[in-house]
C-alpha positions as CSV (number, residue, x, y, z in Angstrom):
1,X,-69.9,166.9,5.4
2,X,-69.1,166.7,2.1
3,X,-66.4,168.7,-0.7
4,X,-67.1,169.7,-4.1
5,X,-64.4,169.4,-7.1
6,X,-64.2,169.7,-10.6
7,X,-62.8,166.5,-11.3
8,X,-62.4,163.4,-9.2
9,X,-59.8,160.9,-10.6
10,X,-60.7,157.1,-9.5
11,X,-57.0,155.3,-9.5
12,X,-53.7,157.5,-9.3
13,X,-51.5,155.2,-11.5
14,X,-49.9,156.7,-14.3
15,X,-53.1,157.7,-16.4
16,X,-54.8,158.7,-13.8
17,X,-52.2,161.4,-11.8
18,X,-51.1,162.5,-15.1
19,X,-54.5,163.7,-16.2
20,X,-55.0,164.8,-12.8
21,X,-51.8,167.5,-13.0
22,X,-53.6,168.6,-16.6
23,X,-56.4,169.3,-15.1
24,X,-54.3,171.4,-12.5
25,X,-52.9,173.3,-15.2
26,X,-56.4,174.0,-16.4
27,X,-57.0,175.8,-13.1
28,X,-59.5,173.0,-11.9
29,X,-59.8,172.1,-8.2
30,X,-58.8,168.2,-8.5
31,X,-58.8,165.3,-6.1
32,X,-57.4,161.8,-6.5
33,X,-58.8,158.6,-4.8
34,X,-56.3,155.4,-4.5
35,X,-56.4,152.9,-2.7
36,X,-52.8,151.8,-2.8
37,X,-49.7,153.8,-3.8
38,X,-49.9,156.8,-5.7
39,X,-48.3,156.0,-9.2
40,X,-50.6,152.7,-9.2
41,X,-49.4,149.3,-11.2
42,X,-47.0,151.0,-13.7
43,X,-44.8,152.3,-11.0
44,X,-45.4,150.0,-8.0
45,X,-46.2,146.4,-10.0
46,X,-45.8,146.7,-13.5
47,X,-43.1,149.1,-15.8
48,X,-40.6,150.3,-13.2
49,X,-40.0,147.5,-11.1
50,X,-40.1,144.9,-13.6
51,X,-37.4,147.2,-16.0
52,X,-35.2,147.6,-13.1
53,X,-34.7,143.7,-12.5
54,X,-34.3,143.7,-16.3
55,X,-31.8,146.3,-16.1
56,X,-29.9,143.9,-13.3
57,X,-30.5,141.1,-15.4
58,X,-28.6,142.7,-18.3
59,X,-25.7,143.3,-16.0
60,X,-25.3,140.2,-15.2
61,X,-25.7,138.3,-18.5
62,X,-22.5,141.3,-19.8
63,X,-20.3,140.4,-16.9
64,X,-20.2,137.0,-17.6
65,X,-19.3,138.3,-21.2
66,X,-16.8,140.7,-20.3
67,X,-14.0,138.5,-21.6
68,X,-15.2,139.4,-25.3
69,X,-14.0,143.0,-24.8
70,X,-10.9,142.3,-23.0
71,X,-11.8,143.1,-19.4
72,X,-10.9,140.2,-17.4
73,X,-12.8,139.8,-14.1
74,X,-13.4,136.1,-13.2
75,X,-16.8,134.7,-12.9
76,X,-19.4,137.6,-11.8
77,X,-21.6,136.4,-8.6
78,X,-25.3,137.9,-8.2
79,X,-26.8,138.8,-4.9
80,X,-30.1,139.5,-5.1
81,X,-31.2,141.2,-2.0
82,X,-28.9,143.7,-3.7
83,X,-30.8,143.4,-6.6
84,X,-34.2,143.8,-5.0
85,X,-33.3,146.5,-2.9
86,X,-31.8,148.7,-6.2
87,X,-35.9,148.1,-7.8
88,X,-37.0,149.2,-4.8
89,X,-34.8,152.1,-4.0
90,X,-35.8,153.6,-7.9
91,X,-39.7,152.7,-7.0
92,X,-39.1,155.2,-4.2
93,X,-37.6,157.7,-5.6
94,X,-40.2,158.2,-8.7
95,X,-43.2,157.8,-6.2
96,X,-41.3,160.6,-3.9
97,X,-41.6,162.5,-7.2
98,X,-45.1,161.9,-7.7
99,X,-46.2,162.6,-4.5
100,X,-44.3,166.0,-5.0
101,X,-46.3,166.4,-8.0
102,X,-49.3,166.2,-6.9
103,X,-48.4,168.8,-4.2
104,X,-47.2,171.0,-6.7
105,X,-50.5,171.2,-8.4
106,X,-52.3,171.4,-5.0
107,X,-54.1,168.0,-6.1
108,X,-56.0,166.6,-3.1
109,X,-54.9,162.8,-2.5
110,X,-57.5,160.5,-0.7
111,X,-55.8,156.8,0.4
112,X,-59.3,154.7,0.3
113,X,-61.5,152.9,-2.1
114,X,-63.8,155.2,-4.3
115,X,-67.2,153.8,-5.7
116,X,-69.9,155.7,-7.0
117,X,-72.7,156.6,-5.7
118,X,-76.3,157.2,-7.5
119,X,-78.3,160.4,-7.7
120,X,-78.9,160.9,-3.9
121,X,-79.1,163.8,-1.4
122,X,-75.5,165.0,-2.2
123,X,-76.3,165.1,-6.3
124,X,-79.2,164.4,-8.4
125,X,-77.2,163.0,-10.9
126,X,-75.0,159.8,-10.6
127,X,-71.1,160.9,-9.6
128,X,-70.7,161.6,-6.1
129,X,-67.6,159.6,-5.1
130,X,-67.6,157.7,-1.6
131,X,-64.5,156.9,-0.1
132,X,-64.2,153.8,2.3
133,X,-60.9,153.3,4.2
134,X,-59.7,149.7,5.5
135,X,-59.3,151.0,9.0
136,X,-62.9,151.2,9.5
137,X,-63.3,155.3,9.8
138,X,-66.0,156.7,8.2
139,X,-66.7,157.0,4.7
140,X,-65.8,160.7,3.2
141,X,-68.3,162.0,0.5
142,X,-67.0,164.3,-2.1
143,X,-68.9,165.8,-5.3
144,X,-67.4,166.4,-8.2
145,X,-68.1,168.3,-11.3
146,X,-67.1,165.7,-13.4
147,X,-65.3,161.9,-12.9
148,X,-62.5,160.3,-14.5
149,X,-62.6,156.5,-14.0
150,X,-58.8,155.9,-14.2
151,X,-58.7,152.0,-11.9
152,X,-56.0,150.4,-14.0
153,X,-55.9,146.0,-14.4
154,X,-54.5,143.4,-12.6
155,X,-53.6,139.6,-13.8
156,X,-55.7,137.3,-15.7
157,X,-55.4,133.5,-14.5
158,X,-56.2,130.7,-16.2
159,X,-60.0,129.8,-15.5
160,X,-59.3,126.8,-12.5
161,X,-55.9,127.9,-11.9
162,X,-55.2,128.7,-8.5
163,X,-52.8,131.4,-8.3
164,X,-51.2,131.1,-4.5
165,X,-48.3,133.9,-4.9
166,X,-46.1,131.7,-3.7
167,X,-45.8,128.2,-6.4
168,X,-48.4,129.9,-8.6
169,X,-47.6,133.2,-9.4
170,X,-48.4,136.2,-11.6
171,X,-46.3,139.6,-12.6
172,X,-47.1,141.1,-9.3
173,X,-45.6,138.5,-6.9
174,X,-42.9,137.5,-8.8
175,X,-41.5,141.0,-8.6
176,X,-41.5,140.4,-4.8
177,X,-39.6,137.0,-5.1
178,X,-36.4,137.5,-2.5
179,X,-34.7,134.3,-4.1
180,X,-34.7,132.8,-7.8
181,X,-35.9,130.0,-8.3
182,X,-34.0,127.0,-9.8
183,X,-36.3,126.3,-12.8
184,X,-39.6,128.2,-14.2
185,X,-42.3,127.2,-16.6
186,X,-44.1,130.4,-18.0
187,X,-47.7,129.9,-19.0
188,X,-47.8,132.9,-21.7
189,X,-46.1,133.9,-24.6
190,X,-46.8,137.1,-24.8
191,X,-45.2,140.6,-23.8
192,X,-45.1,140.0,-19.9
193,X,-43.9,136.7,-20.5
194,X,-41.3,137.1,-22.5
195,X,-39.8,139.8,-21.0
196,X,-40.0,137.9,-17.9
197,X,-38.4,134.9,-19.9
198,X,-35.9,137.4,-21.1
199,X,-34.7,138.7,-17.4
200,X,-34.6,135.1,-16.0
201,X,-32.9,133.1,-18.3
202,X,-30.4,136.4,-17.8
203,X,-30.5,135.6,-14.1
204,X,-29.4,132.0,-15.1
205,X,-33.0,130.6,-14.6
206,X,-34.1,127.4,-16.4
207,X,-37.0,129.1,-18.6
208,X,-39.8,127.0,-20.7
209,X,-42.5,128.9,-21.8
210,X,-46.0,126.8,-22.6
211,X,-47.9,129.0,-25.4
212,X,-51.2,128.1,-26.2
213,X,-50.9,129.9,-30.2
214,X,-48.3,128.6,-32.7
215,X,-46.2,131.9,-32.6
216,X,-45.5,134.2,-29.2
217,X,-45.2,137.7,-29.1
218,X,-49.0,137.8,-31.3
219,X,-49.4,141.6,-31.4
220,X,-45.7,141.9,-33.4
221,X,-45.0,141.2,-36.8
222,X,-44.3,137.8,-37.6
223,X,-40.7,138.1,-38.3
224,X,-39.6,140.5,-35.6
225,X,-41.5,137.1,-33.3
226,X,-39.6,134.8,-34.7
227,X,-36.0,136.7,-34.1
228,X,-36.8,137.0,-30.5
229,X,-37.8,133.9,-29.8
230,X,-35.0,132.5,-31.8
231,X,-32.4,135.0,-29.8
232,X,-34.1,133.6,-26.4
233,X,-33.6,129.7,-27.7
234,X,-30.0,130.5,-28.2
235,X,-30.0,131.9,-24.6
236,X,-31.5,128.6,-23.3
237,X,-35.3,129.7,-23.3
238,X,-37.2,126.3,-24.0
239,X,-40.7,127.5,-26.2
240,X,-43.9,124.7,-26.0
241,X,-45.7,126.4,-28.4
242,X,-49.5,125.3,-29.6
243,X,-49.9,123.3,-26.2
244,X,-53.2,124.1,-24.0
245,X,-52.7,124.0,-20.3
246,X,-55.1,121.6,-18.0
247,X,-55.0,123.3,-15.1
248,X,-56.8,120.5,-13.5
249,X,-53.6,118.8,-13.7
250,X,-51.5,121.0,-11.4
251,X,-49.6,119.2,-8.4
252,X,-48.0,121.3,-5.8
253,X,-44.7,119.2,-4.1
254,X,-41.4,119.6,-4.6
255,X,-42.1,122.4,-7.2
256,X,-44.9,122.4,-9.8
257,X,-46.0,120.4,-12.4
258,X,-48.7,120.7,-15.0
259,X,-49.9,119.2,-18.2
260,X,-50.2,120.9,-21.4
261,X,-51.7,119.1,-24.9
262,X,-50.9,119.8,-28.6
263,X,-52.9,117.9,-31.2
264,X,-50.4,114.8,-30.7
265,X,-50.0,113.9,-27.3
266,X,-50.3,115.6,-23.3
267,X,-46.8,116.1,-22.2
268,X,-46.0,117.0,-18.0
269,X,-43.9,119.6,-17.3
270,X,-42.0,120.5,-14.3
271,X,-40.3,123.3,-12.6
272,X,-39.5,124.9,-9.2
273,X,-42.1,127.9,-9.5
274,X,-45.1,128.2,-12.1
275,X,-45.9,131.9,-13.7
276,X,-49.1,132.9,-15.2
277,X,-49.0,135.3,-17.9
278,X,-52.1,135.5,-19.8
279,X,-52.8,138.9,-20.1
280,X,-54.6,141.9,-17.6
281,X,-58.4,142.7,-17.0
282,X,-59.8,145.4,-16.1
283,X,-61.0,147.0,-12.7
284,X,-64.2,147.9,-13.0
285,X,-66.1,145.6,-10.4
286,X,-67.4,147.1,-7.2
287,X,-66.7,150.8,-8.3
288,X,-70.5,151.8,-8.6
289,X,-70.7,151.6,-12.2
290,X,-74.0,150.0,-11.7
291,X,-75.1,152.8,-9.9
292,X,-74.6,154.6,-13.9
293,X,-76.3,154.3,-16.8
294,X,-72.6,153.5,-18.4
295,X,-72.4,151.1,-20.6
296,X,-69.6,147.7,-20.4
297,X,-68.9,145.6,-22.9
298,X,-66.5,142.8,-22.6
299,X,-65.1,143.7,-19.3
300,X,-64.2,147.3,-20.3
301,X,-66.1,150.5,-20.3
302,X,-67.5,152.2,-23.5
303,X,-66.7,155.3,-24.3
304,X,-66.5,157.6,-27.4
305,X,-63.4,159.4,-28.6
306,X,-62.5,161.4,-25.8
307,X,-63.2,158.9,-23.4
308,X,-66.8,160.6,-22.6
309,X,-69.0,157.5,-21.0
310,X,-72.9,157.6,-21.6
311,X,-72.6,159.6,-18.4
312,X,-71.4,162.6,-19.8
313,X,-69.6,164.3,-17.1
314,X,-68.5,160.7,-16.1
315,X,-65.2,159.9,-18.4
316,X,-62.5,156.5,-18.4
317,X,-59.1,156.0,-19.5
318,X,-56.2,153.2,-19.6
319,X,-57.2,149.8,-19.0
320,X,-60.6,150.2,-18.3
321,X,-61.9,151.2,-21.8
322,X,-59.8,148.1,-23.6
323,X,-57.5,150.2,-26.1
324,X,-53.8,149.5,-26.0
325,X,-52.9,148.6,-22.5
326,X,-49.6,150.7,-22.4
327,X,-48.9,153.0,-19.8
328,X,-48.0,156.0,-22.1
329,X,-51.1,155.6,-24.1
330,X,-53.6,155.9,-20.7
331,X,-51.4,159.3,-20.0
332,X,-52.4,160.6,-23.6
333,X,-55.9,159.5,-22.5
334,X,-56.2,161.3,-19.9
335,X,-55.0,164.8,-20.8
336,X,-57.7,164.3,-23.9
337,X,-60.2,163.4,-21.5
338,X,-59.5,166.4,-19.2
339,X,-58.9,168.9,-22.3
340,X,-62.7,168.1,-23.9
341,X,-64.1,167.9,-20.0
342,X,-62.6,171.8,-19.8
343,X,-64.6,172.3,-23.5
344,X,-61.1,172.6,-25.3
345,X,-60.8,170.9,-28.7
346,X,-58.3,168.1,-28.0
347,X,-57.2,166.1,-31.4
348,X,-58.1,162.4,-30.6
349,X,-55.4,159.5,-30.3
350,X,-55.0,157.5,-33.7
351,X,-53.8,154.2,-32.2
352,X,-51.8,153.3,-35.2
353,X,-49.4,156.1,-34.0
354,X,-49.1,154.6,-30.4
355,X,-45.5,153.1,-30.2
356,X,-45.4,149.6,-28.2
357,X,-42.1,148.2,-26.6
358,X,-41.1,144.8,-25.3
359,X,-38.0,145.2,-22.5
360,X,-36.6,141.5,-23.3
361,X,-33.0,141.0,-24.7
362,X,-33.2,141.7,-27.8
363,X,-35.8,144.2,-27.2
364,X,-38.7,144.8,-29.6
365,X,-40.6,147.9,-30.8
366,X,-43.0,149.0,-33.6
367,X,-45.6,151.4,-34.1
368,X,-48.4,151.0,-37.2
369,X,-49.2,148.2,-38.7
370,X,-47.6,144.8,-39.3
371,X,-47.3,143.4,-42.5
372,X,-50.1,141.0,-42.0
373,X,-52.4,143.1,-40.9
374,X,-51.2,145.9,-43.9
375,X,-52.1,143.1,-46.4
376,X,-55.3,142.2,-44.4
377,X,-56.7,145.3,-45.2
378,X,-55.9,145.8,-49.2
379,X,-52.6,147.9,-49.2
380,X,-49.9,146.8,-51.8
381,X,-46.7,146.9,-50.1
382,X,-43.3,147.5,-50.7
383,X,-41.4,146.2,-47.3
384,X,-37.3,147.4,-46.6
385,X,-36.0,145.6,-43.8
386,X,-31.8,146.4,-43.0
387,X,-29.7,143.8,-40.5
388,X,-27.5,145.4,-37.4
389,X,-25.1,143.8,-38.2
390,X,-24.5,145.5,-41.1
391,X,-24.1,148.9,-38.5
392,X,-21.0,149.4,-36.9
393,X,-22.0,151.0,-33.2
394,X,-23.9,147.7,-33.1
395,X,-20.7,145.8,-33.8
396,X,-19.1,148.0,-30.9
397,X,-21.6,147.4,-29.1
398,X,-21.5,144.0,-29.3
399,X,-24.8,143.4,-29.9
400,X,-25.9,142.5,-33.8
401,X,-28.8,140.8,-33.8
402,X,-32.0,142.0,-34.8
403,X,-33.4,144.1,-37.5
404,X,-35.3,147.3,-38.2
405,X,-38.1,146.4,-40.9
406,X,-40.2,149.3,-43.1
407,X,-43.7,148.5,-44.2
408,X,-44.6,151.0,-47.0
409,X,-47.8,151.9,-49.2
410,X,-47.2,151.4,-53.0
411,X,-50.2,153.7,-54.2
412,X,-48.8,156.5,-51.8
413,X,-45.6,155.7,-50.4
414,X,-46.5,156.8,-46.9
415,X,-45.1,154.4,-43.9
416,X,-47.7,151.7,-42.7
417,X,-45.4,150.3,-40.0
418,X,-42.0,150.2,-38.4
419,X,-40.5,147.0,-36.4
420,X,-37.4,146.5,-35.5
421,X,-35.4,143.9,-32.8
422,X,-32.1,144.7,-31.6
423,X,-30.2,146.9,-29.2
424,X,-31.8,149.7,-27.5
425,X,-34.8,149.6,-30.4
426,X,-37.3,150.8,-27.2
427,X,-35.6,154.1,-27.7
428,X,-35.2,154.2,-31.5
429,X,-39.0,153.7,-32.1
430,X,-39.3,157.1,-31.2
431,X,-37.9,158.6,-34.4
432,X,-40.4,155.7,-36.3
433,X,-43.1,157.3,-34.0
434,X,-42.6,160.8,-35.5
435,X,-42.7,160.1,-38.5
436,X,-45.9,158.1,-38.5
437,X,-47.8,161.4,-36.7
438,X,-45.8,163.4,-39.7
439,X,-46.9,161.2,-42.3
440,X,-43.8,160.7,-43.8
441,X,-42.3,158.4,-46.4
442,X,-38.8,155.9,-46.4
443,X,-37.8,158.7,-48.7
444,X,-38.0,161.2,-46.1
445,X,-36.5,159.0,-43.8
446,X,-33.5,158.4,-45.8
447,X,-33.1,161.9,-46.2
448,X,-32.4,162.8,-42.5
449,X,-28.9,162.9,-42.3
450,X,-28.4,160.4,-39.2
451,X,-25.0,160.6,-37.1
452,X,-22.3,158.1,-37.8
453,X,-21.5,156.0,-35.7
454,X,-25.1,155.1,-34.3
455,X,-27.2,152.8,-33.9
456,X,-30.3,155.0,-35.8
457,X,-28.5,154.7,-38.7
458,X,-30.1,151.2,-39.1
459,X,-33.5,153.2,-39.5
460,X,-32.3,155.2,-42.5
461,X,-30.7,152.3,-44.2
462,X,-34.4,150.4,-44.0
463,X,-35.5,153.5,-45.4
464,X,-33.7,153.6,-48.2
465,X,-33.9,149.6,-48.4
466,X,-37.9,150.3,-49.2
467,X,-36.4,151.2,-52.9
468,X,-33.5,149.2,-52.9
469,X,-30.8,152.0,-52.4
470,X,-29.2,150.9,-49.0
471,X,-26.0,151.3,-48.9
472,X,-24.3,148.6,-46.7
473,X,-25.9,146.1,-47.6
C-alpha cells in the first residue's frame, strides 16, 4: 500500500523542515523522511550544540577575568557534565519545537532511510520514495508529486586517516566528549576549526592547529584572518601553518602523534586527542540518484537557480548542491525551491548577499566580497576600515579588539563587502546584510543615525571612514 504527496522532503535538518512548513503554508500535503533526529546536523551535530559549548566556554574564559571589573570571586572551577548537560538540555528544547512544528503544519514525519526508486509500478517516472527502517519492518512506498533532496553533509577526513571517535575525531564526536582533554592538535584551519580552537583554548585546552595553506580562516578577508588568528595566539592557540599532514605517520599511545612537513623540514607533533577539520561532503550516495537521470558533479548535485535538478519535479538544496554550506542559506533554498515547485515566481538567492559567521572569540562576520577577490575581478576600490577600540560600549564591554572594514566601488560607490572582527559582530552583520540586498552606499550608511552607546556605531564610523570623515578616529 502506498501514499501519494505533493512533496517528499529527503533529510529534515534545517533546509529541509523549513521548506517542508512553506510548503504547508502553500496548502500542499507534505511528508518528511529522516533517518535520525528531526532538525538534522545543524541542530543535533553542528550550530546549536557546538554554540552552546562556545557559549560555556565564554563564561568561563570572563570568570577568570572578573577581577578587571571589580567583582572578586576567586578562581572559577568548570564542570563539565554540567556543561554537557546545558548543550543538551537547549538541543532538546529546539527539537521539542520542531517536532511541534511540523505538527502544526500537519507534516507527516517518517524515521527511516529514503532512496529513490526508478519509474516502476507505483510511477512511471523516477520519484517514488522507499523508506527502509533499521529494525527490519517493511519498507513503506510513498509517491510524491514532486521531491526535494534536502540530505545535509557530514566530515571530510584526510584520505588514510582513520578517524576512530575516540583519539581521532571530527566535529561530531568531539561534541560528545564527557571530559577535556589535556592537549589537542587541530588538523584544519578553517571555520570549524577555529571555532573549535576558539572554545578550547577557552576551556583551558593546549590548542595547535596544523594548516596545510599559509593563512587560516581562507574564505575571510585577509586582514580580518590575520586579527583572529593573532587574537587566538595571544590566547595561547599555537598555528603550524603551510605544513601538510602524513597521515601515514599517526601513532596511537599515550595520546596521538603525527607528522606534518613544510618545505624545510617534517616536524612530529603531539597531543592527548587529534581533531580533523577539513571541511564537509555531501550526502548523496545510496539515495537512488542513480536511479535519475540527475546530474553530479564534484560530489554535489546540479541544479539550476531554483534548485530544479534535470528531473524536473525532482529539486535539491543545502549541502547537497555545493553553494555556501551555511545553515541559513539551505532554509532560503528551500522556500525558493518550494515557491517555483508551487509555479510562484520566487526571486533567486544572489550569494554575495548571504552573510557568513565564525562563533570564535573574537567572532568574525562578512557578507560580499573581500577585498582580494573585489580587486580580482576589476573594481577600483576605496576601503574604510574603523578600530573598536575607538567605540566606547566596546571599552565597557571590555572587549576592543577587532575591526569593522568597508569595501566600496569607486565608479559607483555601492558596498562590495563588509568584514568586521570583534564583539558580538555575528549579530552586527545583519545591518551590513541589509544593506547589500538594498544596494546601498557608506554614505547611506553613515547617514543612519546609530544609538550611542553601541557597539553598531563602529559600522557607521567605517562608513563614513570610506571618505575619510570618521569622527573618532
Amino acid at each position: 500500500m502506498t501514499k501519494d504527496y505533493d512533496l517528499v522532503v529527503l533529510g529534515g535538518g534545517t533546509g529541509g523542515y523549513v521548506a517542508a512548513i512553506r510548503a504547508s503554508q502553500l496548502g500542499m500535503q507534505v511528508a518528511v523522511v529522516e533517518k535520525g533526529e528531526l532538525g538534522g546536523t545543524c541542530l543535533h551535530r553542528g550550530c546549536i550544540p557546538s554554540k552552546a559549548l562556545l557559549r560555556s566556554a565564554e563564561v568561563f574564559r570572563l570568570a577568570g577575568e572578573s577581577e578587571d571589573y571589580g567583582v572578586e570571586t576567586g578562581a572559577p572551577s568548570l564542570n563539565f557534565t554540567r556543561v554537557q548537560q546545558r548543550k543538551q538540555g537547549i538541543v532538546d528544547t529546539l527539537h521539542k519545537g520542531v517536532k511541534g512544528l511540523m505538527k502544526k503544519g500537519k507534516i507527516d514525519v517518517y524515521h527511516g532511510f529514503g532512496r529513490i526508486l526508478g519509474p516502476s509500478i507505483f510511477s512511471p517516472i523516477p520519484g517514488t520514495i522507499s523508506i527502509e527502517y533499521e529494525n527490519g519492518e517493511e519498507n513503506t512506498m510513498i509517491v510524491p508529486k514532486n521531491v526535494l533532496i534536502a540530505t545535509g553533509s557530514r566530515p571530510s577526513s584526510l584520505p588514510g586517516l582513520p578517524v576512530d571517535g575516540i583519539d581521532v575525531m571530527t566535529s561530531d564526536e568531539a561534541l560528545s566528549l564527557d571530559k577535556l582533554p589535556d592537549s589537542i592538535l587541530i588538523i584544519g584551519g578553517g571555520v570549524i576549526g577555529i571555532e573549535w580552537a576558539s572554545m578550547l583554548c577557552d576551556f583551558g585546552v593546549k590548542v595547535t592547529v596544523l594548516e596545510y595553506l599559509d593563512r587560516i580562516l581562507p574564505s575571510e578577508d585577509k586582514e580580518i584572518a590575520a586579527e583572529v588568528e593573532k587574537q587566538l595566539a595571544k590566547r595561547g592557540v599555537v598555528f603550524k601553518k603551510g605544513r601538510k599532514v602524513n597521515p601515514e605517520t599517526l601513532e596511537i599511545g599515550e595520546g596521538v602523534s603525527i607528522k606534518a612537513e613544510n618545505d624545510a623540514h617534517e616536524e612530529v607533533f603531539h597531543a592527548e586527542k587529534l581533531l580533523v577539520s577539513v571541511g564537509r561532503k555531501g550526502n548523496i550516495s545510496n539515495i537512488g540518484l542513480e536511479n535519475t537521470d540527475i546530474n553530479t558533479e564534484k560530489g554535489y548535485i546540479e541544479t539550476n537557480d531554483f534548485y530544479q535538478t534535470k528531473e524536473s519535479h525532482i529539486y535539491a538544496i543545502g549541502d547537497v548542491v555545493g553553494s555556501v554550506q551555511l545553515a541559513h542559506a539551505a532554509s532560503h533554498e528551500g522556500i525558493i525551491a518550494v515557491e517555483h515547485m508551487a509555479g510562484l515566481d520566487p526571486l533567486k538567492i544572489d550569494y554575495e548577499q548571504v552573510p557568513s559567521c565564525i562563533y570564535s572569540y573574537p567572532e568574525a562576520a562578512s557578507v560580499g566580497l573581500t577585498e582580494q577577490q573585489a580587486k580580482d575581478r576589476g573594481f577600483d576600490l576605496k576601503v574604510g576600515k574603523f578600530p573598536f577600540q575607538a567605540i566606547g560600549k566596546a571599552l565597557v564591554h571590555g572587549e576592543t579588539g577587532g575591526f569593522v572594514k568597508i569595501i566600496s566601488d569607486i565608479a559607483t560607490d555601492d558596498i562590495l563587502g563588509v568584514h568586521m572582527t570583534g564583539p558580538h559582530v555575528t549579530d552586527l552583520i545583519s545591518e551590513a546584510g541589509l544593506a547589500k540586498v538594498m544596494d546601498a552606499t557608506p554614505w547611506e550608511i553613515a547617514s543612519t543615525i546609530h544609538p550611542h552607546p553601541t557597539l553598531s556605531e563602529v559600522i557607521g564610523e567605517a562608513a563614513m571612514a570610506v571618505d575619510g570623515k570618521q569622527i573618532h578616529g
